[in-house]
C-alpha positions in Angstrom: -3.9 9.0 9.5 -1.6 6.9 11.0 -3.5 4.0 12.7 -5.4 3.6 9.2 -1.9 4.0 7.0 -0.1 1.3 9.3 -3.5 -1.2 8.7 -3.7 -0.6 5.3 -0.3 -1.4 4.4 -0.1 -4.2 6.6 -2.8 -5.3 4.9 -1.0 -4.9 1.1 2.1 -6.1 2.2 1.4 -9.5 1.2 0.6 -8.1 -2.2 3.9 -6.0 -2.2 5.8 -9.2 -1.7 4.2 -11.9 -4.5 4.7 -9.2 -6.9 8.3 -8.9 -5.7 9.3 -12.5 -5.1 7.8 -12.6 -8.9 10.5 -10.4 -10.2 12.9 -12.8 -8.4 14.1 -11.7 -5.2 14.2 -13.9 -2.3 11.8 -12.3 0.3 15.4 -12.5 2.8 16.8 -10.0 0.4 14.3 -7.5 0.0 15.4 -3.9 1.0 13.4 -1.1 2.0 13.6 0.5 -1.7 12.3 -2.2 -3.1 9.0 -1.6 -1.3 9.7 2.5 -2.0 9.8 1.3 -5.7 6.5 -0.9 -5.6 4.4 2.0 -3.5 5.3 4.7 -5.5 3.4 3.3 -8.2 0.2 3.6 -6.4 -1.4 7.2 -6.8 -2.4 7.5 -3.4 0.9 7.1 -1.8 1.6 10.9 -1.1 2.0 12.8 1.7 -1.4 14.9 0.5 -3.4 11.8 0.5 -2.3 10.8 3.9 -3.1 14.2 5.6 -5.6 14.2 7.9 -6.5 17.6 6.5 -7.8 16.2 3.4 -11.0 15.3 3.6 -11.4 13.6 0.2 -8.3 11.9 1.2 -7.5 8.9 3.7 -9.4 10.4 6.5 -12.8 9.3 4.4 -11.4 5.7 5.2 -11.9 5.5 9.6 -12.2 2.1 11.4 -11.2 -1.2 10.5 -14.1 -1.2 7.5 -12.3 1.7 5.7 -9.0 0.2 5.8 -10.3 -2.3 4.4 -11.8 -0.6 1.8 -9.0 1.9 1.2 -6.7 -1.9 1.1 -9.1 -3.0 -2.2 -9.1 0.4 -3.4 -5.2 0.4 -3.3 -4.2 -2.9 -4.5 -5.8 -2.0 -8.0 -3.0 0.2 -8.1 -0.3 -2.3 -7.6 1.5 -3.7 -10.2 0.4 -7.6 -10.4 3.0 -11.0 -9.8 4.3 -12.0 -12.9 4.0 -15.7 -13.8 
């Protein structure tokens, strides 16, 4: 699911960074963990999930409308900016 995965988290990436620049790093300084440390947080972020043999998984989310839906769906899972 590769042309959904790469929309969906281009379209949580904004997300991703608020909730980081909350916790105080300066979006120059963000490292590639820090994202591994936000996403692995969401229960859909496995390698199960993203196979294109699951059915129940990512596959149920094709075209542009899925990843948008699959993007709603995953950004419940993301922890939230702190004030």
């Amino acid at each position: 699911m590769k042309t959904t995965g790469v929309s969906v988290l281009h379209q949580i990436l904004p997300d991703v960074v608020a909730y980081l620049t909350s916790k105080g790093k300066k979006i120059r300084d963000l490292s590639a963990q820090d994202f591994i440390d936000v996403l692995q947080e969401v229960p859909e972020m496995t390698d199960g999930f993203w196979s294109s043999a699951n059915e129940d998984g990512a596959k149920r989310y094709l075209g542009e409308l899925g990843a948008r839906g699959l993007a709603k769906q995953l950004r419940k899972s993301l922890p939230r900016p702190e004030d």
